[in-house]
TORKOL-4160 file (C-alpha; in steps of 0.2 Angstrom, whole numbers, padded with zeros to 4 digits, m for minus):
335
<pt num="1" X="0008" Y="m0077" Z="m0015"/>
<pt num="2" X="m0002" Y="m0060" Z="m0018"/>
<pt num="3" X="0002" Y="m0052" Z="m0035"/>
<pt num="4" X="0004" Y="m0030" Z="m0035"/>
<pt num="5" X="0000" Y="m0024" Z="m0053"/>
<pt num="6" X="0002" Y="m0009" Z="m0058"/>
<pt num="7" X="m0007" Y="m0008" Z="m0077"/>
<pt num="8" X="m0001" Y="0009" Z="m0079"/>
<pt num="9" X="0007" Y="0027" Z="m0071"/>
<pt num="10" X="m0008" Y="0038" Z="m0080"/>
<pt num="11" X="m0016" Y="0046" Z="m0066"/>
<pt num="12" X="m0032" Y="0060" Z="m0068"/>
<pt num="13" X="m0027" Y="0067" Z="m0052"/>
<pt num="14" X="m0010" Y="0078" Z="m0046"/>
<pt num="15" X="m0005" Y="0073" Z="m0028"/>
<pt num="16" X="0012" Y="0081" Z="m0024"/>
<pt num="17" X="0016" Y="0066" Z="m0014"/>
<pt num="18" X="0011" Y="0052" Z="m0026"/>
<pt num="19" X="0027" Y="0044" Z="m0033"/>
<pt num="20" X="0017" Y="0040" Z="m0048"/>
<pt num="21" X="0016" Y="0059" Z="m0052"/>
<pt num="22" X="0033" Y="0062" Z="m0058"/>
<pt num="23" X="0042" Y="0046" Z="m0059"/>
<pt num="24" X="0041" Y="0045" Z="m0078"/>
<pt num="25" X="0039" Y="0056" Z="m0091"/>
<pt num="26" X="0030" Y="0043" Z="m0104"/>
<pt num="27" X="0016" Y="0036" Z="m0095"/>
<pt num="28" X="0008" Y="0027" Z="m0111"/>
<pt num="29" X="0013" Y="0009" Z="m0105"/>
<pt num="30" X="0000" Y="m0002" Z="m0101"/>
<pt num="31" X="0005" Y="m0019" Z="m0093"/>
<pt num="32" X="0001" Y="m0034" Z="m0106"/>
<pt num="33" X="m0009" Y="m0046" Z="m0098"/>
<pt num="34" X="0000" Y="m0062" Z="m0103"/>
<pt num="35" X="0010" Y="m0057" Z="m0090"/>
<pt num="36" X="0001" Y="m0060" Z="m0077"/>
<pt num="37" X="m0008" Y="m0073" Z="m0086"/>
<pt num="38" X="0011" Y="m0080" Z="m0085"/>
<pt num="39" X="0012" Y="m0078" Z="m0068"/>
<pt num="40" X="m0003" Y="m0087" Z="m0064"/>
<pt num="41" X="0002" Y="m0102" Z="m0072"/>
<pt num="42" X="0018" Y="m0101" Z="m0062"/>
<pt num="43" X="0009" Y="m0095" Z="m0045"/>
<pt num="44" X="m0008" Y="m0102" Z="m0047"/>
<pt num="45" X="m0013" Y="m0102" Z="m0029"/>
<pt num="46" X="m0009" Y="m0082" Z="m0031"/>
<pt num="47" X="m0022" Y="m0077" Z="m0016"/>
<pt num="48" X="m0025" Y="m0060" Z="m0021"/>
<pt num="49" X="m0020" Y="m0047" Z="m0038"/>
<pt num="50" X="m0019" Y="m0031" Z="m0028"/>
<pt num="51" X="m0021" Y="m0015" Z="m0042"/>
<pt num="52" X="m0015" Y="0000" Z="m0041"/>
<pt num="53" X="m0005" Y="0016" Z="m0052"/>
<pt num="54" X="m0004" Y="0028" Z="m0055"/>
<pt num="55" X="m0027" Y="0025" Z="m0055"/>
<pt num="56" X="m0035" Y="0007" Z="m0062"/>
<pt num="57" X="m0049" Y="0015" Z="m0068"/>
<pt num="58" X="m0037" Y="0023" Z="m0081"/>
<pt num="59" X="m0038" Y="0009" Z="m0090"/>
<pt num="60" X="m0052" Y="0002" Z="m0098"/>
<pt num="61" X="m0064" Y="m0012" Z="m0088"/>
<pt num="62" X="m0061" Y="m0023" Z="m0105"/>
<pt num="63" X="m0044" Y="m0025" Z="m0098"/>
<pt num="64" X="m0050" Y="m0031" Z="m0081"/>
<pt num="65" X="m0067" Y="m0042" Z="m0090"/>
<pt num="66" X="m0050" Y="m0052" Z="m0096"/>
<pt num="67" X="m0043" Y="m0055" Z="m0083"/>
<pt num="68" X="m0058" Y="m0060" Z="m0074"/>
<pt num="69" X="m0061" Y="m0073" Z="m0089"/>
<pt num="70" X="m0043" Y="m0080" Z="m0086"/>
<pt num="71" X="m0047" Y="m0084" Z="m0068"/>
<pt num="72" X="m0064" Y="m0090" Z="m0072"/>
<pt num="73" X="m0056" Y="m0101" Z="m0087"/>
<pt num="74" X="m0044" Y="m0109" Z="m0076"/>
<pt num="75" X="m0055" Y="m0110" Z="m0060"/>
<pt num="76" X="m0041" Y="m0101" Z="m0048"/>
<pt num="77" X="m0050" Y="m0094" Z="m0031"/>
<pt num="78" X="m0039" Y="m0077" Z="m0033"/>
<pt num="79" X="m0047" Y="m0063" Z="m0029"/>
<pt num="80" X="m0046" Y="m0045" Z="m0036"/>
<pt num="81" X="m0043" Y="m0030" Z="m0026"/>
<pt num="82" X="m0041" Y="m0011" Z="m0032"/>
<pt num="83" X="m0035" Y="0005" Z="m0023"/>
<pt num="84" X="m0042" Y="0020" Z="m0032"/>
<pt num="85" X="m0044" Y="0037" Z="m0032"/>
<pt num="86" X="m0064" Y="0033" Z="m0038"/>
<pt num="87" X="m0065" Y="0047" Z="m0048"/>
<pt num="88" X="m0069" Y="0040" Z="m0064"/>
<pt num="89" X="m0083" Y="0030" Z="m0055"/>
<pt num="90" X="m0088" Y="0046" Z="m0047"/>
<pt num="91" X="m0088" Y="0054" Z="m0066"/>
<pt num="92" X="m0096" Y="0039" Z="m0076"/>
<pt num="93" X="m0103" Y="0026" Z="m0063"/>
<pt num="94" X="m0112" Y="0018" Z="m0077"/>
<pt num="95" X="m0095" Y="0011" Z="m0085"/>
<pt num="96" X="m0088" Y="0001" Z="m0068"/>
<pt num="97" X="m0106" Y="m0005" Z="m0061"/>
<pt num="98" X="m0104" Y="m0020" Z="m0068"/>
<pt num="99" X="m0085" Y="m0023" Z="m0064"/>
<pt num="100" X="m0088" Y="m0018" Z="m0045"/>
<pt num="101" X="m0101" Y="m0029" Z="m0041"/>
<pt num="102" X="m0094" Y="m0044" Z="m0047"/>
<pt num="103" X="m0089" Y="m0058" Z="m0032"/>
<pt num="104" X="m0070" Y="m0058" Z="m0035"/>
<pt num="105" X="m0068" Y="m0041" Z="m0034"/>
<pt num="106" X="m0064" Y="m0028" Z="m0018"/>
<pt num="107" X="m0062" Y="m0008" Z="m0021"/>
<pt num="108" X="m0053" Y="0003" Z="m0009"/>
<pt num="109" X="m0050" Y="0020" Z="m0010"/>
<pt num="110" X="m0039" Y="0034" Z="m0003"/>
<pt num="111" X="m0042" Y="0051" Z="0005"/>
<pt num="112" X="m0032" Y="0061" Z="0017"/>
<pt num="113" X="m0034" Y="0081" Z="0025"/>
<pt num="114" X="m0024" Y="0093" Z="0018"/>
<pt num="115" X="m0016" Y="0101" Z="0003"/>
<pt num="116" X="m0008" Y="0086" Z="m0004"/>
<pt num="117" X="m0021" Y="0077" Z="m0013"/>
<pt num="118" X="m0027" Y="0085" Z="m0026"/>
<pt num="119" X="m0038" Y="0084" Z="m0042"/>
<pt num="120" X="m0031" Y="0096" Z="m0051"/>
<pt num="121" X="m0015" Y="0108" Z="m0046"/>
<pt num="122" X="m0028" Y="0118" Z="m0044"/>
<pt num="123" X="m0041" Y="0111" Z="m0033"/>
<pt num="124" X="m0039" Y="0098" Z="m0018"/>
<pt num="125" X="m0047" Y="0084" Z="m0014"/>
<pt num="126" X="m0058" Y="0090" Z="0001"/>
<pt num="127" X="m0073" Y="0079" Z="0012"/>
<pt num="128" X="m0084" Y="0085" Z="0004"/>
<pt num="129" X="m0080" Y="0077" Z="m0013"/>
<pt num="130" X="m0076" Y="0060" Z="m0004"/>
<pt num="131" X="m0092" Y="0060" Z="0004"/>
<pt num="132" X="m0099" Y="0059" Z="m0010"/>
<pt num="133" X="m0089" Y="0047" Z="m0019"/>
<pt num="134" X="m0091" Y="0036" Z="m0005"/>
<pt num="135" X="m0111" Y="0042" Z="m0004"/>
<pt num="136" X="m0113" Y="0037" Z="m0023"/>
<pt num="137" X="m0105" Y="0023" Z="m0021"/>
<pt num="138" X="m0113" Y="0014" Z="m0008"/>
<pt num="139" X="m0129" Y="0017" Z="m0018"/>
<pt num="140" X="m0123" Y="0009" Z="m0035"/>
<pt num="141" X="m0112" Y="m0003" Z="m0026"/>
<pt num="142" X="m0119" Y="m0008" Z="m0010"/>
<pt num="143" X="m0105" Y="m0005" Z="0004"/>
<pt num="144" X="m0094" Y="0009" Z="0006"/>
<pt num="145" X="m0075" Y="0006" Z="0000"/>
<pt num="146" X="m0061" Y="0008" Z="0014"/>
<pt num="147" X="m0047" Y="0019" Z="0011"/>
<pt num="148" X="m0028" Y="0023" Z="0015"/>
<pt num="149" X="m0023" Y="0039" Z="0020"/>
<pt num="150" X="m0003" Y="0044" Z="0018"/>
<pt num="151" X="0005" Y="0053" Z="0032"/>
<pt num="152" X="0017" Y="0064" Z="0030"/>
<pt num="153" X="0024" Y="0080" Z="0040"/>
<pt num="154" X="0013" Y="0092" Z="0029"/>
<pt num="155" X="m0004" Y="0084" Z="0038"/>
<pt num="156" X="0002" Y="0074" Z="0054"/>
<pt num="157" X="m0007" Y="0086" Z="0061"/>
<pt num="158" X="m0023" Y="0079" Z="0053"/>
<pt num="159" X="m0020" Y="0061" Z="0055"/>
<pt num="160" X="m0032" Y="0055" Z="0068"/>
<pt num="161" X="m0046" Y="0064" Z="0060"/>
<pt num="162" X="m0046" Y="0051" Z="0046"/>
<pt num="163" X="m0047" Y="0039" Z="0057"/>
<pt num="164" X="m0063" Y="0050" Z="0067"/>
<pt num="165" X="m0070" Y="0050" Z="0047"/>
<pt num="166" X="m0068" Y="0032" Z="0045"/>
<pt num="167" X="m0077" Y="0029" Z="0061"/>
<pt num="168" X="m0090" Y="0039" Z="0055"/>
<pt num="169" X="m0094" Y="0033" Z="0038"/>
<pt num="170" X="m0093" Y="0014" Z="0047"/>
<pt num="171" X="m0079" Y="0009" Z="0035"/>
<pt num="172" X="m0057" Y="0004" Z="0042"/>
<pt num="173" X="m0044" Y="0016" Z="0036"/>
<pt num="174" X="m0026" Y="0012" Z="0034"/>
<pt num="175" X="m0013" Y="0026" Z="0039"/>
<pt num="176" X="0003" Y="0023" Z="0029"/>
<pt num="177" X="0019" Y="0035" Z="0030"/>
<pt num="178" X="0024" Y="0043" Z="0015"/>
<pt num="179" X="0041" Y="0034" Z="0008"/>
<pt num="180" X="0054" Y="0043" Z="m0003"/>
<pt num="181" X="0049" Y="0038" Z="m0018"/>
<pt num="182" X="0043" Y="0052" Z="m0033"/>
<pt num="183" X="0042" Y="0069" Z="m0025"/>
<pt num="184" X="0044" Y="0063" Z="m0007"/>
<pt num="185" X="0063" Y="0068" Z="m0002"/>
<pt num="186" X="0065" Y="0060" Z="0014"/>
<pt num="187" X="0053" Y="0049" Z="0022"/>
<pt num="188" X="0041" Y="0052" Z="0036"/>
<pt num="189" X="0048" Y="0045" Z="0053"/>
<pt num="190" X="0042" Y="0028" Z="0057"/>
<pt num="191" X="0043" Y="0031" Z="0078"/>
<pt num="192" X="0031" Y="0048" Z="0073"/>
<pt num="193" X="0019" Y="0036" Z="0062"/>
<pt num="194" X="0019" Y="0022" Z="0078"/>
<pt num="195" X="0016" Y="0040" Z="0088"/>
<pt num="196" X="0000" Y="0042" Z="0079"/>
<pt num="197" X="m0005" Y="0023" Z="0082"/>
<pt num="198" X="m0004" Y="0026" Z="0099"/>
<pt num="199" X="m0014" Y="0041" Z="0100"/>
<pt num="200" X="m0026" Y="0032" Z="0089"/>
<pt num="201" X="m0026" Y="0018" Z="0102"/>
<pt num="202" X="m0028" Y="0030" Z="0118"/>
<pt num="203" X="m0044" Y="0037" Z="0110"/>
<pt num="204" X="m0054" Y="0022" Z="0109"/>
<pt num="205" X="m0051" Y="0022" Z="0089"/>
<pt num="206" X="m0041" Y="0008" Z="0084"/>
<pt num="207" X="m0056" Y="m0004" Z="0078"/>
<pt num="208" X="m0055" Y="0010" Z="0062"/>
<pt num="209" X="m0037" Y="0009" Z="0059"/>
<pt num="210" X="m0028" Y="m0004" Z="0051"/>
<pt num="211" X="m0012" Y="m0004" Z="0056"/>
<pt num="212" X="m0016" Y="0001" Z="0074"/>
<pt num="213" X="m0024" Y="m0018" Z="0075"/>
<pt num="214" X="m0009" Y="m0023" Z="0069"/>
<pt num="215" X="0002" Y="m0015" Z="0082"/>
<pt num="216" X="m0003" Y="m0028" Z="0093"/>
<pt num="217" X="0005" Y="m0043" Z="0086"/>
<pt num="218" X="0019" Y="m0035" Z="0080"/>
<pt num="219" X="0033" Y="m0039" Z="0093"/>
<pt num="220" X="0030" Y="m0060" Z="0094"/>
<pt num="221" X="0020" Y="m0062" Z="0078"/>
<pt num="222" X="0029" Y="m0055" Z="0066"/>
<pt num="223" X="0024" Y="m0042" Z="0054"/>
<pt num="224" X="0006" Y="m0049" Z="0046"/>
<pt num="225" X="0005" Y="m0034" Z="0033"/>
<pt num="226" X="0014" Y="m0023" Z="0021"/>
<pt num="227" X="0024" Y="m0009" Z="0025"/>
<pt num="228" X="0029" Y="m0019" Z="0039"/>
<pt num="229" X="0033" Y="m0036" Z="0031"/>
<pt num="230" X="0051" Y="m0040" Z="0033"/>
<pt num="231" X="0049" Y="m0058" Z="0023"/>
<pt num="232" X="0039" Y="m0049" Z="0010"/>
<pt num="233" X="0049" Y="m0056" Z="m0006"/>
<pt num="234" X="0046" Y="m0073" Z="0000"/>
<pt num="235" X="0026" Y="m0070" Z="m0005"/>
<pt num="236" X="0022" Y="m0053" Z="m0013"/>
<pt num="237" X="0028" Y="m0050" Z="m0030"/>
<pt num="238" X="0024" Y="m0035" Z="m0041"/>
<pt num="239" X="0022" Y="m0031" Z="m0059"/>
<pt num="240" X="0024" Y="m0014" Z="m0068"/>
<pt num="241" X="0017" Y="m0006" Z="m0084"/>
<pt num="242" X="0035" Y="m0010" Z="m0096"/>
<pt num="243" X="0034" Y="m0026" Z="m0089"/>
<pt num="244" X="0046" Y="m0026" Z="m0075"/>
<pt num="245" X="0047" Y="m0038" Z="m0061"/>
<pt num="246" X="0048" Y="m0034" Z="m0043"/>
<pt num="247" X="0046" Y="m0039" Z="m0023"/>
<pt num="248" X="0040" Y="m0022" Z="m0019"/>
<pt num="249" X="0031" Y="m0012" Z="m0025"/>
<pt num="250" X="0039" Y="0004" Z="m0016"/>
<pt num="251" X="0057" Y="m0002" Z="m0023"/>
<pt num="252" X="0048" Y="m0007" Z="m0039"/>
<pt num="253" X="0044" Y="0013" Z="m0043"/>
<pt num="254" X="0064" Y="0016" Z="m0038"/>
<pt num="255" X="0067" Y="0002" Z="m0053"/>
<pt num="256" X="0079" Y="m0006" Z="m0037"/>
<pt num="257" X="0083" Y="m0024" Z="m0035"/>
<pt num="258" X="0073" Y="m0030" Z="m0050"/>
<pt num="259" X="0069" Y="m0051" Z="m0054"/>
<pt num="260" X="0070" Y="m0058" Z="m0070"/>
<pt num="261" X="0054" Y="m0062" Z="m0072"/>
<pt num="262" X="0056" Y="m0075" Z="m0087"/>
<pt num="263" X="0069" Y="m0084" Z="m0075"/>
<pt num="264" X="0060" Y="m0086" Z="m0059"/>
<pt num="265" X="0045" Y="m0091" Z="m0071"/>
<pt num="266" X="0054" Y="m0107" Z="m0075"/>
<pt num="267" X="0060" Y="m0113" Z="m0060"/>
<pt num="268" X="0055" Y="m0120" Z="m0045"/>
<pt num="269" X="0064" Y="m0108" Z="m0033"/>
<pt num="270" X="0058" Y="m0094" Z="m0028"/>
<pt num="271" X="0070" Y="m0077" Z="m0028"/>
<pt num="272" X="0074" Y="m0065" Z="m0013"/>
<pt num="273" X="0084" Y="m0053" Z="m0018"/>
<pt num="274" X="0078" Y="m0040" Z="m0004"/>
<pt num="275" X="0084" Y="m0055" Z="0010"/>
<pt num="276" X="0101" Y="m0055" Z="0002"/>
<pt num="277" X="0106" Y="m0037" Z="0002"/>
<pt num="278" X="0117" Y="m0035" Z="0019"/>
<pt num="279" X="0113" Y="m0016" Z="0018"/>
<pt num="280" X="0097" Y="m0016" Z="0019"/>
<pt num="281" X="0096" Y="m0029" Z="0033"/>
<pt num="282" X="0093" Y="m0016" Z="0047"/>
<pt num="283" X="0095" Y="0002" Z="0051"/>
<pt num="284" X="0110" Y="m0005" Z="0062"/>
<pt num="285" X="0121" Y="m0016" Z="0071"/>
<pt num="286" X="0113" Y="m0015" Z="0089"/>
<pt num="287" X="0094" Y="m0017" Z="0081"/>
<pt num="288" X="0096" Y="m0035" Z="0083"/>
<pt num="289" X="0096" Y="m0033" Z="0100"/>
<pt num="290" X="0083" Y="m0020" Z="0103"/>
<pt num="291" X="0066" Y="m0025" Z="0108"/>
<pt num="292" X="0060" Y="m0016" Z="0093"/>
<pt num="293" X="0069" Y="m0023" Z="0082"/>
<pt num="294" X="0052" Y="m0030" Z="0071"/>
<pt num="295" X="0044" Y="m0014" Z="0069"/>
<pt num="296" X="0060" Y="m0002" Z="0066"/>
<pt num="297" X="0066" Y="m0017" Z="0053"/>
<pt num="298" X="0048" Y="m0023" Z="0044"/>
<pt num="299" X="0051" Y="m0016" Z="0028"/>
<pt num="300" X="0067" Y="m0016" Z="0020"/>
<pt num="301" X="0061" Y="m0002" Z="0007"/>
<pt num="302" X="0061" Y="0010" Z="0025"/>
<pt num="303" X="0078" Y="0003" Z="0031"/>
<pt num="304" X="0085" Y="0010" Z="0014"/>
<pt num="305" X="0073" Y="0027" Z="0016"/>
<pt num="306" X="0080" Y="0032" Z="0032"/>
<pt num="307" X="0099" Y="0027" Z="0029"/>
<pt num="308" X="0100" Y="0037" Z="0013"/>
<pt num="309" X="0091" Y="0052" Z="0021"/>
<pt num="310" X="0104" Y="0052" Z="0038"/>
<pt num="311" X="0090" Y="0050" Z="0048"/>
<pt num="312" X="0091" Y="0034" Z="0058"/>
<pt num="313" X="0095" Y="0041" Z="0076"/>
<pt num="314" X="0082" Y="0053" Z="0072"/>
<pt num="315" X="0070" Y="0038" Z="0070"/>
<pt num="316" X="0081" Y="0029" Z="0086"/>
<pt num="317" X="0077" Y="0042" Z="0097"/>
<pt num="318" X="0058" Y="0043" Z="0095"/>
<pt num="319" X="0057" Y="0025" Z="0095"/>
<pt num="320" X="0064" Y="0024" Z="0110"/>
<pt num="321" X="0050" Y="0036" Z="0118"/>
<pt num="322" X="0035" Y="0025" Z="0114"/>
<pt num="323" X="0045" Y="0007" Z="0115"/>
<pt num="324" X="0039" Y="0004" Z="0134"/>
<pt num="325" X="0021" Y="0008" Z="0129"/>
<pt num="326" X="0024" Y="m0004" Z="0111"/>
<pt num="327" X="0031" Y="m0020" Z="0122"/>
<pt num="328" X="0015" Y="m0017" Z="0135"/>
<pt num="329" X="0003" Y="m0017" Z="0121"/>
<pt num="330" X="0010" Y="m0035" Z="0115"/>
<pt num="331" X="0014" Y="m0043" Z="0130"/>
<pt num="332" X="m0006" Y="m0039" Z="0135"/>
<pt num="333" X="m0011" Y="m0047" Z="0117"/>
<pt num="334" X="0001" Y="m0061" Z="0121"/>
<pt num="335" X="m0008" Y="m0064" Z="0136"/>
């Protein structure tokens, strides 16, 4: 089982296409740690506590020592692994030192071109300043922190070059597709996503790119990652700041297809309620017979995105553009 917490929705930065800058108004909730404490003794082979946000680092380290003691205390081999803007580091490096260098913990980051990213309305988040986040953090710190860049149809147009930058700076990105969640109103294609991974994979780049090694296993393997993790609430479980229990993360910010959290934490049985839902099963009928039907069906959070937003043919269509190239890819990996 991995664990996604999200301590709280306060964020210092105001990305337009963040679905934690306008999904609540109050963002003064902050996860109590029982919680997960709760769901430790219940999941105590829980691999990794992914954290996100709205940002970790708008919460205190204290909160994070705590936890850390809790795993220590009861000698679990969970790990701890953040996705953060960095700019509190960036700000106070002195304050995190400590946390970041401990053994159970891994740091990502995020940074994409564009105007979407920003660190205040008024100013974006350019190279420059993640260059030297990433600079100062590889002197405090010791490594330089990967980092997930969200695609969208504002900077498709920019999307390899964060893969060129990860090349550069030595470190693996991970290009995700903006969902429709927050401000996002439709979602960003999945066959103009794959597009990109193909690029990525005709210009020698794939070793810097997440998803792209993925790509390969995805027609006989089975989905190996989230967003494409079609069994997802059979090991990923997520937690919000009121407290709220979820499989998703993504659906966890729409507050659809909650858990009872108390329920499954006293019983043996393990709840699916994304597996049960007949709508969200595929986009349609004939996927089941389609070559693609891993990849266009992986996540159940897209399924929903691209029904709601009429745009399944559109999706169908490109897909069925790239779906030679996608099947020669595995059946070489196969091989």
């Amino acid at each position: 089982m991995e664990l996604i917490v999200k301590p709280t929705e306060k964020c210092n930065f105001k990305c337009t296409f963040c679905s934690s800058t306008n999904l609540v108004d109050d963002k003064a909730s902050l996860l109590d740690l029982d919680k997960i404490f709760q769901f430790l003794k219940r999941f105590p082979k829980t691999q990794t506590i992914i954290v996100n946000g709205g940002d970790p680092l708008m919460v205190t380290p204290d909160y994070y020592w705590k936890l850390i003691k809790y795993l220590d205390d009861h000698d679990l081999e969970t790990s701890i692994s953040f996705t953060t803007n960095l700019w509190d580091f960036y700000i106070r490096p002195d304050k995190w030192i400590e946390l970041f260098r401990h053994p159970r913990m891994g740091i990502a980051t995020s940074f994409h071109y564009g105007e979407t990213r920003r660190i205040s309305k008024d100013r974006v988040f350019k190279e420059e300043d993640f260059w030297n986040i990433s600079n100062l953090f590889l002197e405090k710190i010791g490594y330089r922190p990967d980092f997930i860049s969200v695609i969208s149809d504002e900077n498709e147009k920019d999307a390899i070059r964060n893969v060129e930058l990860a090349k550069q700076m030595g470190v693996e990105c991970k290009l995700n597709y903006a969902m429709a969640s927050g401000d996002e109103k439709n979602p960003y294609l999945l066959s103009k996503i794959y597009k990109i991974y193909l690029d990525i994979i005709d210009k020698d780049l794939a070793d810097w790119e997440f998803n792209t090694k993925q790509l390969k296993r995805r027609l006989y393997q089975g989905a190996t990652a989230c967003p494409q993790n079609r069994n997802c609430d059979s090991t990923i479980r997520c937690l919000q700041p009121e407290g709220d229990y979820y499989s998703c993360g993504a659906f966890g910010d729409d507050k659809e297809f909650p858990i009872d959290f108390e329920a499954e934490m006293n019983s043996d049985k393990i709840e699916r309620p994304l597996s049960k839902n007949i709508e969200i099963a595929s986009l349609k009928e004939e996927c089941f017979s389609c070559p693609m039907f891993q990849i266009c069906n992986g996540c159940k959070k897209t399924v929903k995105d691209l029904k709601k937003a009429n745009l399944i043919e559109n999706h169908c269509v490109g897909m069925k553009k790239l779906s030679s190239k996608i099947v020669s890819i595995n059946e070489q990996y196969a091989h």
